[in-house]
MOPAC internal coordinates of N, CA, C and O (Angstrom, degrees):
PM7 1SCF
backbone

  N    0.0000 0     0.00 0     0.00 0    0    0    0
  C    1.4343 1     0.00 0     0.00 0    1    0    0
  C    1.5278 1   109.29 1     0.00 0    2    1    0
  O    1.2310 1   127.12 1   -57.20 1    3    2    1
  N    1.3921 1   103.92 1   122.80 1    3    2    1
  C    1.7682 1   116.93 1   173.57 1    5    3    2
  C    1.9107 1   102.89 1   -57.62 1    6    5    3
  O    1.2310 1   120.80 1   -40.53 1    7    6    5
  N    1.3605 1   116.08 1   139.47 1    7    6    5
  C    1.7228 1    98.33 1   149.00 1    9    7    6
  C    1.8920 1    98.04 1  -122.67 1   10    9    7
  O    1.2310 1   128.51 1   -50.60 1   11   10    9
  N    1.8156 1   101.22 1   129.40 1   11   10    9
  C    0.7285 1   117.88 1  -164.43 1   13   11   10
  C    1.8041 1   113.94 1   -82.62 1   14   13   11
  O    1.2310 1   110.48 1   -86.14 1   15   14   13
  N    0.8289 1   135.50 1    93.86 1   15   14   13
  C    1.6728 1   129.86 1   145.92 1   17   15   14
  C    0.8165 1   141.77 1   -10.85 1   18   17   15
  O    1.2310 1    98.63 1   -61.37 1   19   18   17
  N    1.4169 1   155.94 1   118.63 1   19   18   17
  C    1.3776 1   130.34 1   166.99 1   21   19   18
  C    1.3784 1    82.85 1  -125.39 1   22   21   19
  O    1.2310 1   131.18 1    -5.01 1   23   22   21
  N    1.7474 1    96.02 1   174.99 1   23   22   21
  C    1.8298 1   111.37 1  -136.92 1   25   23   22
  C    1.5157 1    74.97 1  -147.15 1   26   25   23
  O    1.2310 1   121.94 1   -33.61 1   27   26   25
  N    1.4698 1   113.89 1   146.39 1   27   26   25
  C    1.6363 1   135.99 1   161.93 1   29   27   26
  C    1.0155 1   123.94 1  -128.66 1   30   29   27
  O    1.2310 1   106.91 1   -49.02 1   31   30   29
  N    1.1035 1   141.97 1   130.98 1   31   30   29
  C    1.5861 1   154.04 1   146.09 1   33   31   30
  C    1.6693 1   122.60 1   -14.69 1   34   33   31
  O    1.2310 1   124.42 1  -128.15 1   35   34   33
  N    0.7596 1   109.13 1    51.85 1   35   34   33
  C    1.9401 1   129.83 1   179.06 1   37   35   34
  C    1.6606 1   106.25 1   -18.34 1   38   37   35
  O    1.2310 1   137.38 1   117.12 1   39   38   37
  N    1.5906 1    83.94 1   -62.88 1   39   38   37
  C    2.0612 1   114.03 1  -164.71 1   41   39   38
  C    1.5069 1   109.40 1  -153.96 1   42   41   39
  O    1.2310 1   122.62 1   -34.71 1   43   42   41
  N    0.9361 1   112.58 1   145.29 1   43   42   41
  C    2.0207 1   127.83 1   165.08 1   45   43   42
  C    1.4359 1    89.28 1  -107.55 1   46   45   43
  O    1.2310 1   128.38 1   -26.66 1   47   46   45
  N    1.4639 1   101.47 1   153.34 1   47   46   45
  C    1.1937 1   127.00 1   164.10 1   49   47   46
  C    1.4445 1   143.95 1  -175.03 1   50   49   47
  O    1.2310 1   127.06 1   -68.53 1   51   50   49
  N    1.3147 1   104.02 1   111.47 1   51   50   49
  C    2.1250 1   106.43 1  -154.68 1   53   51   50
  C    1.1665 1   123.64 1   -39.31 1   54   53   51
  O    1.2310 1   116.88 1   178.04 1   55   54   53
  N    1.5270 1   123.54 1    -1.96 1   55   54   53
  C    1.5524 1   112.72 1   173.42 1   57   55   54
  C    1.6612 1   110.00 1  -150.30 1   58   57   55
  O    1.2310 1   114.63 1   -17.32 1   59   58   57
  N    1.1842 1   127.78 1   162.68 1   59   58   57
  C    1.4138 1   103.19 1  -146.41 1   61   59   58
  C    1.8951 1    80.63 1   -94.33 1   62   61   59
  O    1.2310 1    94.74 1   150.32 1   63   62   61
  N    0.8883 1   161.58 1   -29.68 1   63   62   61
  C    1.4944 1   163.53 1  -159.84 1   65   63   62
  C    1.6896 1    98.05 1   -55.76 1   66   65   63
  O    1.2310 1   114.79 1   128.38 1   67   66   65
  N    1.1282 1   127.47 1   -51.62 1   67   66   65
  C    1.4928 1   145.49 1   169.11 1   69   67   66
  C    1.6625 1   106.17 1   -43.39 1   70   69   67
  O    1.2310 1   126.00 1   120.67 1   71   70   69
  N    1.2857 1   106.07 1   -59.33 1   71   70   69
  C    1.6394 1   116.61 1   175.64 1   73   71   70
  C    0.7586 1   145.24 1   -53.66 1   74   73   71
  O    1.2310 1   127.63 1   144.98 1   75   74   73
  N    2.2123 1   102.92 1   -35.02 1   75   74   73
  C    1.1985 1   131.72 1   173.10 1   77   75   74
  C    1.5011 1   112.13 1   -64.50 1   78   77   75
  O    1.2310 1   129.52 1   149.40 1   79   78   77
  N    1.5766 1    99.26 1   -30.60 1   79   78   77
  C    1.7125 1   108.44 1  -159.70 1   81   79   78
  C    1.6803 1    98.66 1   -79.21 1   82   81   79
  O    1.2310 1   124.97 1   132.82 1   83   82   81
  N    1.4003 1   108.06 1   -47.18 1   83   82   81
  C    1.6297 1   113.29 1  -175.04 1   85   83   82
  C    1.7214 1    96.26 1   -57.39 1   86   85   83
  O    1.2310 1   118.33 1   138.48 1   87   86   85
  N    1.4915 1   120.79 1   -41.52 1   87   86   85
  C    1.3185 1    95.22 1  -147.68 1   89   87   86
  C    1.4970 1    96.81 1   -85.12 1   90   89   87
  O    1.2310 1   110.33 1   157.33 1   91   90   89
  N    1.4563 1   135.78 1   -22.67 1   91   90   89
  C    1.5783 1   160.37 1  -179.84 1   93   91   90
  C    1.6016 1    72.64 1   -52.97 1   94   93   91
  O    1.2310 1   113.58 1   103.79 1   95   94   93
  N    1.2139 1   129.74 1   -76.21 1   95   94   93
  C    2.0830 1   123.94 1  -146.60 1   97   95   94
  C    1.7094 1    95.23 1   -55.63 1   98   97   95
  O    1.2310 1   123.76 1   117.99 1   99   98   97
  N    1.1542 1   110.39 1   -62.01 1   99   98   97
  C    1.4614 1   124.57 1   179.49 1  101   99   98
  C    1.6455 1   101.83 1   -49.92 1  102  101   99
  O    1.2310 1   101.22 1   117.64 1  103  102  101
  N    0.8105 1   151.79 1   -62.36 1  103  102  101
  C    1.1326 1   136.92 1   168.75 1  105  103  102
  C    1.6196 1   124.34 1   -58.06 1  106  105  103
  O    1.2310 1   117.06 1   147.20 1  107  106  105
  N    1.2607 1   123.20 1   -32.80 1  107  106  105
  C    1.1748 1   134.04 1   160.83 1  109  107  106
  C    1.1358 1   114.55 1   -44.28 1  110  109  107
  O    1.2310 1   113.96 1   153.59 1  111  110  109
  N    1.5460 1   129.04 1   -26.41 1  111  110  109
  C    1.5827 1   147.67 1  -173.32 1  113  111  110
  C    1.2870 1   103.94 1  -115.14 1  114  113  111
  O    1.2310 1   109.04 1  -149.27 1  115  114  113
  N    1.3111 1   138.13 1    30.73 1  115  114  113
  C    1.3142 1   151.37 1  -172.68 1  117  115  114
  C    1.6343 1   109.51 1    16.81 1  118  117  115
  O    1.2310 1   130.68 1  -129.52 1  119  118  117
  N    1.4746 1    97.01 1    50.48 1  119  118  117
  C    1.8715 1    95.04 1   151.50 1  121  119  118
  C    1.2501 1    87.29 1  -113.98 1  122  121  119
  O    1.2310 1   123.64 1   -31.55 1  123  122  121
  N    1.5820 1   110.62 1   148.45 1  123  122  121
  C    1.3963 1   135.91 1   164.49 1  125  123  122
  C    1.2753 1   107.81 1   -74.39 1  126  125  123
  O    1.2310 1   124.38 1   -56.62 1  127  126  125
  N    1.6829 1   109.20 1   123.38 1  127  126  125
  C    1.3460 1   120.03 1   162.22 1  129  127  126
  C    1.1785 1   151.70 1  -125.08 1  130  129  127
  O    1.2310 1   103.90 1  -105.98 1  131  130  129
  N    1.0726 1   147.26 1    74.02 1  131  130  129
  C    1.3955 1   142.92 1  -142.22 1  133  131  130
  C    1.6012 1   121.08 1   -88.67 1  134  133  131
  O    1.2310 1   119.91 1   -45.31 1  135  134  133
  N    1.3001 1   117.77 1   134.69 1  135  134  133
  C    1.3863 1   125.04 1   169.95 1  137  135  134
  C    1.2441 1   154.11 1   -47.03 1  138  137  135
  O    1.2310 1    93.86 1   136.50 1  139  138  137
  N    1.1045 1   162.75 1   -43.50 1  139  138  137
  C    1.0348 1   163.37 1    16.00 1  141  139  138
  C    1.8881 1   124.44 1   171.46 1  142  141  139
  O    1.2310 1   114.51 1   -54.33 1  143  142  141
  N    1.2480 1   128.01 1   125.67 1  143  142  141
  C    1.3571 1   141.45 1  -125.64 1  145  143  142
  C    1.2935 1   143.94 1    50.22 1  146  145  143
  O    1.2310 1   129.11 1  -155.41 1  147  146  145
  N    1.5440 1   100.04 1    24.59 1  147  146  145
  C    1.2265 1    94.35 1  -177.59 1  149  147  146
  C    1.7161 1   122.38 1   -75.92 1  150  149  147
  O    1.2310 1   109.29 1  -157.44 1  151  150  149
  N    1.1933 1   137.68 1    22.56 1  151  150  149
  C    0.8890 1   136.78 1  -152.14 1  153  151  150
  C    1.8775 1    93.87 1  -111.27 1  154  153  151
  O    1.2310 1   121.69 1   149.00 1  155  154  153
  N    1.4089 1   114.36 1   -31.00 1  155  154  153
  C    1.3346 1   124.63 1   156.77 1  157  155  154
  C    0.9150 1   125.75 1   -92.02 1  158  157  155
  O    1.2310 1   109.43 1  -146.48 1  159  158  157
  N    1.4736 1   137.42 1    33.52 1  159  158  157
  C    1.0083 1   114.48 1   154.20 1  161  159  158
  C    1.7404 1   127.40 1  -103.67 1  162  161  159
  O    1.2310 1   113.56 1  -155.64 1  163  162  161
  N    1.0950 1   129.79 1    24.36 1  163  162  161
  C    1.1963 1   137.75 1   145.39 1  165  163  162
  C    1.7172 1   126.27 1   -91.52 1  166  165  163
  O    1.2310 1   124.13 1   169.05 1  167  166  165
  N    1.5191 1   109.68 1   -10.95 1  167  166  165
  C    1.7265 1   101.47 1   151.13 1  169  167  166
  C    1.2338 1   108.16 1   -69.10 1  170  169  167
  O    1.2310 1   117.57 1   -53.49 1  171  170  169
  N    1.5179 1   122.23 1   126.51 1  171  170  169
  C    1.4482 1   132.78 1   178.54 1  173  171  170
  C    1.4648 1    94.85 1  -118.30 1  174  173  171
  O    1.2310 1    97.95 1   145.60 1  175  174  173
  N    1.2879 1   156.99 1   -34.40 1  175  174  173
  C    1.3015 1   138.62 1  -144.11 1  177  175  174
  C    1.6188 1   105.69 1   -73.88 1  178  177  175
  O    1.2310 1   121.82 1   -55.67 1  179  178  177
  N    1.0818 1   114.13 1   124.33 1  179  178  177
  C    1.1835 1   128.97 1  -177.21 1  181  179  178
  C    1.7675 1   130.83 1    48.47 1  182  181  179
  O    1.2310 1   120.97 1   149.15 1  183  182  181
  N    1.1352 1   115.76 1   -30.85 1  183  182  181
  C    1.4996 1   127.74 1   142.56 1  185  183  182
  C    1.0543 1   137.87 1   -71.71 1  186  185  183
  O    1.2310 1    62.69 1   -42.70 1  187  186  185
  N    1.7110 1   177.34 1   137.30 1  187  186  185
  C    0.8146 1   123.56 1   143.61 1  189  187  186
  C    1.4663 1   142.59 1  -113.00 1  190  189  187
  O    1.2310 1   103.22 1   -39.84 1  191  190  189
  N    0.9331 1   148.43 1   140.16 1  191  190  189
  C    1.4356 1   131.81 1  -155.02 1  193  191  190
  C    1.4362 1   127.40 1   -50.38 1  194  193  191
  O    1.2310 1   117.11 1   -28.55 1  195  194  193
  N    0.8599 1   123.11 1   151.45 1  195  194  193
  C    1.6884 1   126.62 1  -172.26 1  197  195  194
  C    1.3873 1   109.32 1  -116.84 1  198  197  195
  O    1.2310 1   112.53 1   -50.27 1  199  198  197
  N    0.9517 1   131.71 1   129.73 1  199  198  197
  C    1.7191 1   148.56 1   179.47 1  201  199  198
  C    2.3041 1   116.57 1  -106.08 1  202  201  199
  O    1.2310 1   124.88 1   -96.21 1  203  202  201
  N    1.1404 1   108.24 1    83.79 1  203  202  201
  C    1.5152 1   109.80 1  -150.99 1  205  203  202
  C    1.7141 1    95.63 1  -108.05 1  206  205  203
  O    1.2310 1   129.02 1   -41.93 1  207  206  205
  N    1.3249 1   100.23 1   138.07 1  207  206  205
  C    1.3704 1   111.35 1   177.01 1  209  207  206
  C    1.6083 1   110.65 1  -131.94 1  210  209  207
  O    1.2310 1   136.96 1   -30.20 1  211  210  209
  N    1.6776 1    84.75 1   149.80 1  211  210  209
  C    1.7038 1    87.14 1  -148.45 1  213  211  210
  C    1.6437 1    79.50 1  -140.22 1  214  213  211
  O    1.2310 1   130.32 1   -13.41 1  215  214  213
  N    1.3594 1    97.70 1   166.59 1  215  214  213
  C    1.4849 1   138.88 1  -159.02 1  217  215  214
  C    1.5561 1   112.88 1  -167.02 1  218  217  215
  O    1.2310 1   125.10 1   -50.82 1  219  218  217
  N    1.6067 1   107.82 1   129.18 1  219  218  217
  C    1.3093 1   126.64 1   160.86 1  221  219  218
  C    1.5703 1   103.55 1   -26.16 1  222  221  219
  O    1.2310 1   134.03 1   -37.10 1  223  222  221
  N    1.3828 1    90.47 1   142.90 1  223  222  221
  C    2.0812 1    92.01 1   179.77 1  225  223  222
  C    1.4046 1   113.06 1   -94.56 1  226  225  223
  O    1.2310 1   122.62 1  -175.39 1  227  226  225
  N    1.4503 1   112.59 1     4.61 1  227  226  225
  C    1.4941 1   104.60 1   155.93 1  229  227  226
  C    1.0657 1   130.80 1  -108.78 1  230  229  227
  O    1.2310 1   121.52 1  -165.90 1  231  230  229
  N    2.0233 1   114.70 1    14.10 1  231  230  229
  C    1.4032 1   108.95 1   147.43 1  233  231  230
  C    0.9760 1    99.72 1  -115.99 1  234  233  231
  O    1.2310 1   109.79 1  -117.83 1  235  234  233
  N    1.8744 1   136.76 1    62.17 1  235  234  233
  C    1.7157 1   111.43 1   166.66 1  237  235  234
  C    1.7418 1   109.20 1   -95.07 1  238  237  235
  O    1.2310 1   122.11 1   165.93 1  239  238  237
  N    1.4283 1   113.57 1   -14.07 1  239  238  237
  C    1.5393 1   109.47 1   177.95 1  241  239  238
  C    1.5931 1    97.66 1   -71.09 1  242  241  239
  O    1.2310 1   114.53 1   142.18 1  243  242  241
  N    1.7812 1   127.98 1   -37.82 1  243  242  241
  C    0.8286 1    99.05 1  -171.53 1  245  243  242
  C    1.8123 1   126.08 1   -92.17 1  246  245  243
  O    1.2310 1   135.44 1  -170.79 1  247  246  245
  N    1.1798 1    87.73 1     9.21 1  247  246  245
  C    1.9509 1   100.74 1   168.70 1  249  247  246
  C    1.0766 1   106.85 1   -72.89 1  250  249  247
  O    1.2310 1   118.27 1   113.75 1  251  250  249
  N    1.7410 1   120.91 1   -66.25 1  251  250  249
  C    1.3187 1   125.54 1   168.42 1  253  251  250
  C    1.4442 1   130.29 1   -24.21 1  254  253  251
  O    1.2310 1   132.23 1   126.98 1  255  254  253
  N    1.3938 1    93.99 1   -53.02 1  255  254  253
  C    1.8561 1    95.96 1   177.71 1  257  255  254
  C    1.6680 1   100.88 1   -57.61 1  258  257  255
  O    1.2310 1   114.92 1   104.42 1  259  258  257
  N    1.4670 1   127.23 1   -75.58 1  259  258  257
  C    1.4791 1   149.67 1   155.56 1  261  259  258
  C    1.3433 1    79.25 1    -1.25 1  262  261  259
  O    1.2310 1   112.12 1    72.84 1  263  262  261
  N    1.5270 1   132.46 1  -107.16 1  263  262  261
  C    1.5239 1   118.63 1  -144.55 1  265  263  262
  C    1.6828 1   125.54 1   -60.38 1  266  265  263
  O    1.2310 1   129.16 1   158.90 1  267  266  265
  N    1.1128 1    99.96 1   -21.10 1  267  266  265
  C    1.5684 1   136.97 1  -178.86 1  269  267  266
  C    1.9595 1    82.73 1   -52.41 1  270  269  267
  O    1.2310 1   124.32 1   101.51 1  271  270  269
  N    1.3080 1   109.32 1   -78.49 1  271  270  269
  C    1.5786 1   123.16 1  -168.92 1  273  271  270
  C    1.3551 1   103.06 1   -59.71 1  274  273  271
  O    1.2310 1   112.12 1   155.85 1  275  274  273
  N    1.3389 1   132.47 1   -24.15 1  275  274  273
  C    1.2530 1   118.90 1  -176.18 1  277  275  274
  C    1.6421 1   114.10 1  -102.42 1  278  277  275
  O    1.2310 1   127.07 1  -170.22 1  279  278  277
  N    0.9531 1   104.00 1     9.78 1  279  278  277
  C    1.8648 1   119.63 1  -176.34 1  281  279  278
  C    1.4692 1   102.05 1   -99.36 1  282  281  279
  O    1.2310 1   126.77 1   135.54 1  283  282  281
  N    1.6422 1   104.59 1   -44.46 1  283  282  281
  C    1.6292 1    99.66 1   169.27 1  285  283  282
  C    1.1890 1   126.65 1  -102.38 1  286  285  283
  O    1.2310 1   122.90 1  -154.71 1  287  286  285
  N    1.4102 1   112.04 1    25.29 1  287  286  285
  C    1.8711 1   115.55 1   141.84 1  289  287  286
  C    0.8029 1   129.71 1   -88.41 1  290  289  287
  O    1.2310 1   121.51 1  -176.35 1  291  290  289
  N    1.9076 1   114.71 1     3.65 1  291  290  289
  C    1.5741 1   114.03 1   168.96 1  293  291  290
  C    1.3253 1    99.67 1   -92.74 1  294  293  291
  O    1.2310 1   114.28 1    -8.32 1  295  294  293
  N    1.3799 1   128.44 1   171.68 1  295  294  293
  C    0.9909 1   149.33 1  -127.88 1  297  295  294
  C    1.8992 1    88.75 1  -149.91 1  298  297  295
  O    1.2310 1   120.44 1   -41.41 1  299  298  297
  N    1.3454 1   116.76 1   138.59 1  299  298  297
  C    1.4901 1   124.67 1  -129.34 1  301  299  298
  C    1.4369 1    75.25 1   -83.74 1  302  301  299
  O    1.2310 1   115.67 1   124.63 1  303  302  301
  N    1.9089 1   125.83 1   -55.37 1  303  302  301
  C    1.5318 1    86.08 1  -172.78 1  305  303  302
  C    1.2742 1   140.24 1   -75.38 1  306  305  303
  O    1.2310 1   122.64 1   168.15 1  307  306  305
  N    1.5034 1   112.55 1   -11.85 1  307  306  305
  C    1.3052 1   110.19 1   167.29 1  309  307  306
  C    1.4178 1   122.14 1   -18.21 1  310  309  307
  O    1.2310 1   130.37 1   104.33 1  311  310  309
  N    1.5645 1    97.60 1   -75.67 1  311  310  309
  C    1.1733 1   125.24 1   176.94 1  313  311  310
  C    1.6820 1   113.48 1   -41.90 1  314  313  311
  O    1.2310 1   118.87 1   126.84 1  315  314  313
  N    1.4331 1   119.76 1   -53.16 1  315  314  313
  C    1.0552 1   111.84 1   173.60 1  317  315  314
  C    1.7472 1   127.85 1   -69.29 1  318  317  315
  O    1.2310 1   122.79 1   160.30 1  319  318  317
  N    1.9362 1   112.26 1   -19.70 1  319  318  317
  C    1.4457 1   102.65 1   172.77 1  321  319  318
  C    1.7194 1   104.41 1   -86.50 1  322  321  319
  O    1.2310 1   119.27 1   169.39 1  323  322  321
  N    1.7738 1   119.00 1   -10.61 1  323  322  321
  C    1.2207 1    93.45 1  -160.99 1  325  323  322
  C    2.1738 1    99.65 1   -71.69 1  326  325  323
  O    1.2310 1   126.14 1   163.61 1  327  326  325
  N    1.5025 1   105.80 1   -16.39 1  327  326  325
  C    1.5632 1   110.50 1  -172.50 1  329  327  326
  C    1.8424 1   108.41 1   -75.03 1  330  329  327
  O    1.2310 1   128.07 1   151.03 1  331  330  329
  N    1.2231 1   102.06 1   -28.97 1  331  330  329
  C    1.7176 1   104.28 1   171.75 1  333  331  330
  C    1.1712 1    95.50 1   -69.91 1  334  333  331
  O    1.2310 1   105.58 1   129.37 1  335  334  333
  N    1.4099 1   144.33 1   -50.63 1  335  334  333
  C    1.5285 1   139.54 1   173.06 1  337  335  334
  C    1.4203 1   117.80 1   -55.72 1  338  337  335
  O    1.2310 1   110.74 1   147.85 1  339  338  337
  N    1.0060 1   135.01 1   -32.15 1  339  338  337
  C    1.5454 1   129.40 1   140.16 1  341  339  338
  C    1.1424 1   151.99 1   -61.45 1  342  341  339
  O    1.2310 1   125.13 1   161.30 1  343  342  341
  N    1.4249 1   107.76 1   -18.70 1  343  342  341
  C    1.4100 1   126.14 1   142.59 1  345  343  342
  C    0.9172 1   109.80 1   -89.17 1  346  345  343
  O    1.2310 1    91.28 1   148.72 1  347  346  345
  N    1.1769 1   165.81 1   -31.28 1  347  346  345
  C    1.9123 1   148.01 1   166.73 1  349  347  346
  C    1.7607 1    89.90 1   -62.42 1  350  349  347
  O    1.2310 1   121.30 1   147.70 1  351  350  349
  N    0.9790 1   115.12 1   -32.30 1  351  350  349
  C    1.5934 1    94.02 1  -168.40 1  353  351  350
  C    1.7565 1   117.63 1   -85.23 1  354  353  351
  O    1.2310 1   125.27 1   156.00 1  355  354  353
  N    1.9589 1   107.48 1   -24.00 1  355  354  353
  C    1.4016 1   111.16 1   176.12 1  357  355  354
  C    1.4053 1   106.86 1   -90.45 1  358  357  355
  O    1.2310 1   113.70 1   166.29 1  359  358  357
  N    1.5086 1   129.53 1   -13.71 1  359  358  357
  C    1.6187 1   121.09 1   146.98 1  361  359  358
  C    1.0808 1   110.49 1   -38.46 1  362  361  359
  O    1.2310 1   124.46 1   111.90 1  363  362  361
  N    1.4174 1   109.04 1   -68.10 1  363  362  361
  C    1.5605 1   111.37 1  -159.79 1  365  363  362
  C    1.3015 1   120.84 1   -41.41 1  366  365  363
  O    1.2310 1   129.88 1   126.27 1  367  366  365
  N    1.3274 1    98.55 1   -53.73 1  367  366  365
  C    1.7055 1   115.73 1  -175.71 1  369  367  366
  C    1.7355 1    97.85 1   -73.65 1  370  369  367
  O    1.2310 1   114.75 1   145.51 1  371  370  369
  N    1.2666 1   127.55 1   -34.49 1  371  370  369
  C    1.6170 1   113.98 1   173.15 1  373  371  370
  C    2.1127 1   106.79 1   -54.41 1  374  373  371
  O    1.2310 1   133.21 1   141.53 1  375  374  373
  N    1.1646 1    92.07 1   -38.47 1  375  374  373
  C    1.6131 1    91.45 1  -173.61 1  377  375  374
  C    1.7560 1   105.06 1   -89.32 1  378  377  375
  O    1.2310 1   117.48 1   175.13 1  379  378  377
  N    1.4987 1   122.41 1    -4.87 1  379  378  377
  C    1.3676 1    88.40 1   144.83 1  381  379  378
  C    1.0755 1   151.10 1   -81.17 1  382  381  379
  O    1.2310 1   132.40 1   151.66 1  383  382  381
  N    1.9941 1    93.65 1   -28.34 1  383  382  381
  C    1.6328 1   103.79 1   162.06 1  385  383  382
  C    1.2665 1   129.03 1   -46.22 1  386  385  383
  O    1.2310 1   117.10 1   144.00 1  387  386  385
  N    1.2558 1   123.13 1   -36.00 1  387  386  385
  C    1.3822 1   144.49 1  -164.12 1  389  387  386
  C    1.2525 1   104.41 1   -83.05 1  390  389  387
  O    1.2310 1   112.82 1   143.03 1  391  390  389
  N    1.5475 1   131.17 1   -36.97 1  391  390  389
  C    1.1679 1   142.89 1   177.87 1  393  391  390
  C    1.7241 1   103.27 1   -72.26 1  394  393  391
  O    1.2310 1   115.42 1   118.70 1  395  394  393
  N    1.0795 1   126.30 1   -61.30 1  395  394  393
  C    2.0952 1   128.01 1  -171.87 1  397  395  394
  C    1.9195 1    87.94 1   -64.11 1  398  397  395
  O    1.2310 1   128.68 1   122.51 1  399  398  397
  N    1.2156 1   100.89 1   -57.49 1  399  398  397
  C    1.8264 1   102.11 1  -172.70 1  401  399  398
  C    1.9487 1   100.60 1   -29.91 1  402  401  399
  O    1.2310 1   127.21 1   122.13 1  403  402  401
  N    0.9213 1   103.73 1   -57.87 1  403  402  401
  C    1.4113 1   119.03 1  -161.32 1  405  403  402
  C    1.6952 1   106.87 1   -74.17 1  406  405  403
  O    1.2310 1   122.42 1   133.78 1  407  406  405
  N    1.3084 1   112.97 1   -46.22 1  407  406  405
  C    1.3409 1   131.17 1   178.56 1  409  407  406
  C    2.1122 1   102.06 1   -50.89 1  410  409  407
  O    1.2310 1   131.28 1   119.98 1  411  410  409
  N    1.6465 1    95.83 1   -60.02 1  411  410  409
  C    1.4057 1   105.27 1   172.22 1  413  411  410
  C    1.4298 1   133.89 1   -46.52 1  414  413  411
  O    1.2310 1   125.40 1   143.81 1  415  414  413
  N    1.6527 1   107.23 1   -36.19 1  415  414  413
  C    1.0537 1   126.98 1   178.46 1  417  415  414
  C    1.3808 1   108.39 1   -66.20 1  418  417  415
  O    1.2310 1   113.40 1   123.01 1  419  418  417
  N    1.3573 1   130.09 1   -56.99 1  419  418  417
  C    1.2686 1   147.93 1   153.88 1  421  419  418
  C    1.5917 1   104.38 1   -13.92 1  422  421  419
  O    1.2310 1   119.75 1   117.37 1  423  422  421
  N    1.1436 1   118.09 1   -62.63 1  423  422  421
  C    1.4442 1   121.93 1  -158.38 1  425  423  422
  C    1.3364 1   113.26 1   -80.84 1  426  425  423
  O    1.2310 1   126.83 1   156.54 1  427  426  425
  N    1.6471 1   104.47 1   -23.46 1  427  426  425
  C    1.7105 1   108.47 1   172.41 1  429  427  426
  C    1.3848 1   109.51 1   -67.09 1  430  429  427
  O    1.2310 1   130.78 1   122.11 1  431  430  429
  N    1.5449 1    96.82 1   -57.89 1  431  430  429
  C    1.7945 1    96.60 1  -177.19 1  433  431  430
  C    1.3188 1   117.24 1   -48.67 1  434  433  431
  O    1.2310 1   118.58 1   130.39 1  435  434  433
  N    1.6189 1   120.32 1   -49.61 1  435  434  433
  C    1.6200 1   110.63 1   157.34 1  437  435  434
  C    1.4750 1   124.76 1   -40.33 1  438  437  435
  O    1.2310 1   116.80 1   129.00 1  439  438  437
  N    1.1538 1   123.68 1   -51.00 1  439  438  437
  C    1.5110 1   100.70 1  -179.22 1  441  439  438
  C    1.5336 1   111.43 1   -78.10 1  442  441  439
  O    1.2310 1   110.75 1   162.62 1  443  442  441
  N    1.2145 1   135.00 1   -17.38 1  443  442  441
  C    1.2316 1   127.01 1  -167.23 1  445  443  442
  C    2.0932 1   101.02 1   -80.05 1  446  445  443
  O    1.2310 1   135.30 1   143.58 1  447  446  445
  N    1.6015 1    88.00 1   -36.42 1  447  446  445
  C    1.7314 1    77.85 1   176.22 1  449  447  446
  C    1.8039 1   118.21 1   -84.22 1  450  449  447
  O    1.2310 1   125.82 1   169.87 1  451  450  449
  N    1.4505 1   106.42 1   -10.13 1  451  450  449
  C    1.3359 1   108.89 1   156.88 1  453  451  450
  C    1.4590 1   126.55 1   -85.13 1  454  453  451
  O    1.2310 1   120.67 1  -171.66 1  455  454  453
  N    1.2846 1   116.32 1     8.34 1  455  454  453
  C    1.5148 1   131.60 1   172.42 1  457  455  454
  C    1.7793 1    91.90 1   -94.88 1  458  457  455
  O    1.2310 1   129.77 1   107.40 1  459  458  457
  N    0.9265 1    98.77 1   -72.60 1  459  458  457
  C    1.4091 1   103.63 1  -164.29 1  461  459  458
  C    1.6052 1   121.55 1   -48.67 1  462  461  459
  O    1.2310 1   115.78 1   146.36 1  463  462  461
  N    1.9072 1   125.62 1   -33.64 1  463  462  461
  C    1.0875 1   122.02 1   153.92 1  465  463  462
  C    1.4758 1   121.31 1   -75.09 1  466  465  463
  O    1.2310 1   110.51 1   161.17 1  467  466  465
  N    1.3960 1   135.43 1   -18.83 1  467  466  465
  C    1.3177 1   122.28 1   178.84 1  469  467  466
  C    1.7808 1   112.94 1   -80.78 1  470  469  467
  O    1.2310 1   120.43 1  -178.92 1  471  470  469
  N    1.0341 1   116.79 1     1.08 1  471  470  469
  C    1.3442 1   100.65 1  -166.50 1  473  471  470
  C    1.7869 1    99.88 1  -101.92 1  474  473  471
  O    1.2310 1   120.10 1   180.00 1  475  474  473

């Protein structure tokens, strides 16, 4: 006989390094936690990926409390430079996409106008 689990949604979070850390504390406190999408979360173009950590549903009140206590041992700006650091960092990566997108584009129109005079 299987005994079945069910699993809840703890936290989201846009990059999986963030996820690792929540789910590392939570485990550090011996609730089991597991990761999950992180493999998307560096596709940004127009979606963006989600990074979700999950926990057995009969410890998510007590994760909750756990992250709850560890959110308010940071210290307000922390919190506020670590989110300017996530936006300087999902700019960045918006302007590389934006940068190959454009680069690519470039290279079509070159061959299409080098199609079009060689023939």
């Amino acid at each position: 006989m299987q005994i079945r689990h069910d699993t809840v949604t703890i936290s989201s979070f846009h990059d999986d390094f963030s996820a690792h850390v929540c789910s590392n504390s939570l485990i550090e406190h011996g609730i089991p936690a597991t990761v999950v999408g992180e493999f998307t979360s560096d596709f940004r173009v127009g979606s963006p990926g989600r990074v979700d950590v999950l926990v057995d549903s009969q410890s998510a009140v007590l994760a909750q409390k756990l992250l709850a206590d560890v959110i308010a041992d940071r210290k307000p700006s922390e919190r506020e430079s670590d989110t300017l650091e996530n936006e300087a960092v999902f700019s960045k990566k918006r302007r590389m996409v934006w940068t190959i997108l454009s680069l690519n584009a470039v290279g079509v129109l070159c061959y299409v106008v080098y199609a079009l005079f060689s023939s």
